[in-house]
C-alpha positions as CSV (number, residue, x, y, z in Angstrom):
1,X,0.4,14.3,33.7
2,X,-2.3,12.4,32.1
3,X,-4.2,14.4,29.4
4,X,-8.2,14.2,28.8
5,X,-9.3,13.4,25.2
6,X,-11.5,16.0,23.8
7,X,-14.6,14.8,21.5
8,X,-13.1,15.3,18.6
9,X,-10.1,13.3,19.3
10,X,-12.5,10.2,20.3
11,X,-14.2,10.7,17.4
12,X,-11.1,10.6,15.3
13,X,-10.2,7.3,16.9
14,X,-13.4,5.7,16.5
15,X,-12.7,6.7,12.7
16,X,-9.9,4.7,13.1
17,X,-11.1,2.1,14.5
18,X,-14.1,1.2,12.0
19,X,-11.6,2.0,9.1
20,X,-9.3,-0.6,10.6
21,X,-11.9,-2.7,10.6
22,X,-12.9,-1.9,7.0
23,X,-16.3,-0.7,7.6
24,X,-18.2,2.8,6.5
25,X,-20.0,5.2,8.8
26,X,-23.2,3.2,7.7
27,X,-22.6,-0.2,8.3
28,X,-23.1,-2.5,11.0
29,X,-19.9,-3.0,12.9
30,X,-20.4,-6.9,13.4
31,X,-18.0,-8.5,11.0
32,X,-14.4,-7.2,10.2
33,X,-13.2,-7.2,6.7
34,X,-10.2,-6.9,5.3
35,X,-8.1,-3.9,5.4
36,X,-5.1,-3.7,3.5
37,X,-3.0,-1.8,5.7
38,X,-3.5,-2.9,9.0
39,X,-4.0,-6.7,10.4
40,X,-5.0,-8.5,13.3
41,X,-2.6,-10.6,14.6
42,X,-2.0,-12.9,17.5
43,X,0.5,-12.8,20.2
44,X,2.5,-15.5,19.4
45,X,2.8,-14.3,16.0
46,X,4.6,-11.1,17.1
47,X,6.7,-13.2,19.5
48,X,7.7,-15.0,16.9
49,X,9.1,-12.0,14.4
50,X,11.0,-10.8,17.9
51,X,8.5,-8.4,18.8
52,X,8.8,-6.4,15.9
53,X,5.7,-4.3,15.3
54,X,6.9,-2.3,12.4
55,X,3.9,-3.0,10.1
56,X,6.3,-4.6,7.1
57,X,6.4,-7.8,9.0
58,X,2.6,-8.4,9.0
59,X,1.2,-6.4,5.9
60,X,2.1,-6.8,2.4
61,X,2.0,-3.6,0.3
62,X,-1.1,-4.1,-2.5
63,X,1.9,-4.0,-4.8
64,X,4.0,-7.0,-3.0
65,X,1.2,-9.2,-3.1
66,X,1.3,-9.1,-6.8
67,X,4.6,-10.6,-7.5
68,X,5.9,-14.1,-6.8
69,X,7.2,-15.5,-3.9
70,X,9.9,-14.8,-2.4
71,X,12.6,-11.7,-2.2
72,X,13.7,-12.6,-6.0
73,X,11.2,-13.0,-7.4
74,X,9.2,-10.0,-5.7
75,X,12.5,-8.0,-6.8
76,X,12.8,-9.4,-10.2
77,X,8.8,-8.6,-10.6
78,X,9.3,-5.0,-9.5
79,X,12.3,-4.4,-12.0
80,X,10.3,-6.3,-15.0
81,X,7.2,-3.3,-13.9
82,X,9.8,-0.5,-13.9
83,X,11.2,-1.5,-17.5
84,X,7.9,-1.7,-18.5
85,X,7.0,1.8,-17.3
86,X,10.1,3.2,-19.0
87,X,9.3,0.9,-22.6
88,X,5.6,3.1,-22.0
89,X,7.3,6.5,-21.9
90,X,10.0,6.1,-24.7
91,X,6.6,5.1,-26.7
92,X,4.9,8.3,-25.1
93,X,8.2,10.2,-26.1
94,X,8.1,8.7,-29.5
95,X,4.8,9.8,-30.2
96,X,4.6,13.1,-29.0
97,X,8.2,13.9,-31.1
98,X,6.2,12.4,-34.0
99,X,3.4,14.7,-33.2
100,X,5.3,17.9,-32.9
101,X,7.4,17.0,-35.8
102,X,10.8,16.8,-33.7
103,X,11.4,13.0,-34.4
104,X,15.2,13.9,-34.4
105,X,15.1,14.6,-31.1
106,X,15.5,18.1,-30.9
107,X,13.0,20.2,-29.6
């Protein structure tokens, strides 16, 4: 049984569409920019990853594209972040012990 799309469900995927294509309600749909999770990508391409359409094989998370090349190094770059995030919160910790006067740990 086919179903009918109501207005609102075009309009959401008009939404979609011009997000997809990264442009805003008031701008002129001529060019596409851009978008960072969603990509255009040719046939061939897609025959070429075995059909795969799971969108990890043709967008890089805004994270990813920050670390080097390659699965060691992107891996390598995301532990050296996390050590630095926990270095940040034993400071954080530090401080706010200092603060309350608990420095020896107890609270």
């Amino acid at each position: 049984m086919a179903r009918r799309l109501t207005d609102e469900n075009i309009d959401l995927i008009c939404s979609l569409f011009t997000s997809w294509r990264g442009i805003s309600s008031d701008e002129d749909c001529h060019e596409p920019r851009d978008v960072s999770w969603c990509r255009s990508v040719r046939q061939d391409d897609i025959a070429r990853r075995g059909y795969d359409l799971g969108p990890g094989s043709y967008v890089q998370t805004p994270f990813a594209a920050l670390g080097p090349a390659g699965a060691e190094g992107q891996h390598q770059f995301a532990k050296d972040a996390l050590y630095e995030h926990f270095d940040h919160t034993a400071r954080i910790s530090q401080r706010l012990r200092h603060v309350l006067g608990t420095e020896d740990g107890s609270w």
